[in-house]
C-alpha positions, 0 to 999 in steps of 0.5 A: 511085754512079751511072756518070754520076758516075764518068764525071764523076769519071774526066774531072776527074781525067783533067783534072787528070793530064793537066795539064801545068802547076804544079798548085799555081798552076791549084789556087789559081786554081780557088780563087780561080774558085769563091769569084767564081762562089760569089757568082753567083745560079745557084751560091748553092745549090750546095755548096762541093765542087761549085763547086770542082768546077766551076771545076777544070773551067772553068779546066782544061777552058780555058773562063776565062782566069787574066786573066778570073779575076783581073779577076773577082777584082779586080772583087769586091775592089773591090765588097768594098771599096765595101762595106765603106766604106759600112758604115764610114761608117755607123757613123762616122755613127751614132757622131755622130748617138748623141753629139748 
């Protein structure tokens, strides 16, 4: 391992220790972070485990707010949901096209 990685490691788990906070909450808002930016193009080749990592370290090191996480979130939800009833209505569509 190289020593730039464990300097990584040693600044995350420092970030981590020295948060004084509930870290079960800051854990599943950095869940909640790392799906949103798993859909950002610069993101899209990374593994999981390093966009958690990397959203661990947004939220700890207070690069994002919990309300740009939820507006984020809240945002995908709503595009989701646009989505979803496209595809809903293309099939209902499709249903009445197949029984002219």
């Amino acid at each position: 391992m190289s020593s730039t990685v464990d300097k990584d490691n040693e600044s995350i788990e420092k970030l981590i220790c020295d948060y004084d906070g509930s870290k079960y909450e800051v854990t599943m808002l950095a869940m909640k972070w790392a799906r949103h930016i798993k859909k950002l193009e610069e993101y899209k080749s990374l593994p999981m485990a390093d966009i958690i990592e990397v959203a661990i370290r947004d939220i700890l090191g207070g690069k994002i707010s919990s309300d740009e996480v939820f507006k984020a979130v809240s945002k995908d939800a709503a595009i989701e949901e646009a989505l979803l009833n496209k595809r809903e209505e293309g099939k209902t569509r499709n249903k009445k096209e197949q029984k002219d």
